[in-house]
C-alpha positions, 0 to 999 in steps of 0.5 A, a space after each residue: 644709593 637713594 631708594 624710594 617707593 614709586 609712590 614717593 616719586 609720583 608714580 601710581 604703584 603698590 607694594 614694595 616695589 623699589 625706584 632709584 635716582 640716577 645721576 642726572 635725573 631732574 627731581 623736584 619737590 612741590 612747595 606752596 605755589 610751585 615746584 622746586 627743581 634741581 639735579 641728581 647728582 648720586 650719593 644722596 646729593 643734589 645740585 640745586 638752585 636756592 633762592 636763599 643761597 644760589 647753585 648749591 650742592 645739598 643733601 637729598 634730605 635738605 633739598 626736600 624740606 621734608 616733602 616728597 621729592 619726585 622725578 620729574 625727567 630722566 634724560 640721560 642713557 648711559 653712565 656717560 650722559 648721567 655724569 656730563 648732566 652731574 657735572 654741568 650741574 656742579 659746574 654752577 655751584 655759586 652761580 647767583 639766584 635770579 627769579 626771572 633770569 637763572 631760577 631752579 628750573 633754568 640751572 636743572 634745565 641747563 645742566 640737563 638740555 643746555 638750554 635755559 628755560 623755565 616753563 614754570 615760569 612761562 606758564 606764570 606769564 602766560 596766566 598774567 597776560 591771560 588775566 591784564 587781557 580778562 582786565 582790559 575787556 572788562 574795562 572796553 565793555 
């Protein structure tokens, strides 16, 4: 079982209090522009999306990169729940990387909701329209 401090996992907290990731849990790591996502699966593993490679099963330690890897949401309640997420999550191993149709976030999302989505990318689209629409203005005016 992995224990970090709440600190690590983006929760204010001090002392030495102690946090797990359960199966199921969708965690993520910060990387320069965005935050890289993927499934808890226990025993130190983690189901994740790679650019480089697609779905596949890595190490904690790997997934990291060396960064802190945070929770980002807890859905399931139950032993049941944390291993029907692990197990769609592992389901994926081998699926293709594709940054607009299949990206980390819509793998954790899908394994976690059984919807693809991605609001990181939402979002990213969202700042492009907002910027084509500031361009556009300035150009009528």
């Amino acid at each position: 079982m992995v224990h970090l401090t709440l600190t690590e996992i983006g929760l204010p907290i001090s002392g030495m209090q102690q946090c797990n990731f359960q199966p199921g849990d969708k965690i993520a790591v910060q990387r320069f522009f965005y935050k890289h996502v993927g499934i808890y699966i226990g025993n130190g593993s983690v189901v994740h999306n790679d650019k480089g490679g697609g779905v596949v099963l890595a190490t904690l330690a790997e997934f990291s990169a060396g960064g802190s890897v945070i929770l980002q949401k807890r859905v399931a309640t139950d032993y049941f729940q944390q291993q029907a997420i692990a197990q769609r999550a592992l389901s994926l191993l081998g699926s293709q990387f594709n940054v607009f149709h299949f990206n980390c976030e819509h793998a954790a999302n899908w394994a976690q909701s059984g919807r693809v989505e991605s609001e990181q990318l939402q979002g990213a689209f969202i700042v492009i329209l907002a910027v084509l629409g500031l361009v556009a203005l300035s150009k009528g005016a």
